[in-house]
N, C-alpha and C positions, 0 to 999 in steps of 0.2 A: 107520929103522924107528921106528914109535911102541910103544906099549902095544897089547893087545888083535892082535899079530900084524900091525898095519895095516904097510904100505909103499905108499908114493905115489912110484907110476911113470909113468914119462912116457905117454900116449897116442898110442903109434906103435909099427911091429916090434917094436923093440928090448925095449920095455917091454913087450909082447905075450907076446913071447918068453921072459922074464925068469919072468911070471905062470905058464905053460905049464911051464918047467921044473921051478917048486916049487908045480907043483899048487893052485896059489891060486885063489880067490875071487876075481870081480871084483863093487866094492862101488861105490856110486855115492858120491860125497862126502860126502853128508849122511849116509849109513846109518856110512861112515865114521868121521865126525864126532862121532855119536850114541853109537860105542862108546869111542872116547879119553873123550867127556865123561863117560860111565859109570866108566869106568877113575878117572878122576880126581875124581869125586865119590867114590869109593870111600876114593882114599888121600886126602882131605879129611879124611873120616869116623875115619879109624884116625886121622890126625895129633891129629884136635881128641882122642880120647880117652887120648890120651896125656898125663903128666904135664909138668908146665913146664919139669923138668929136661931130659925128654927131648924135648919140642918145640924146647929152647934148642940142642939139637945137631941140629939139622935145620931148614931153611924148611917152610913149608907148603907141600904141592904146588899149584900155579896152572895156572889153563888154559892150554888147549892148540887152534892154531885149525891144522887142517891148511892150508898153500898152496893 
């Protein structure tokens, strides 16, 4: 599972099935895509306002390219 609730299932039954059972959303990749990059531009934003102490006890978050 990523951020923004996303999960990348396989394209077949199984994964059909998976989607169906928790009532999911099917998203197309990019619409996908477009909400990790949100997600992650988000916590870019909090990182950078943070002070250098506390930037020093964390990386910055980095993209994220779904499969």
């Amino acid at each position: 599972g990523y951020s923004s609730d996303v999960w990348v299932v396989g394209n077949n039954e199984k994964g059909a099935l998976w989607v169906a059972d928790r009532n999911g959303v099917t998203k197309t990749k990019a619409e996908a895509q477009s909400l990790i990059d949100a997600d992650v531009a988000a916590a870019q934003a909090e990182w950078d306002g943070l002070s250098e102490v506390e930037q020093g006890k964390r990386g910055r978050p980095g993209p994220i390219t779904l499969p």
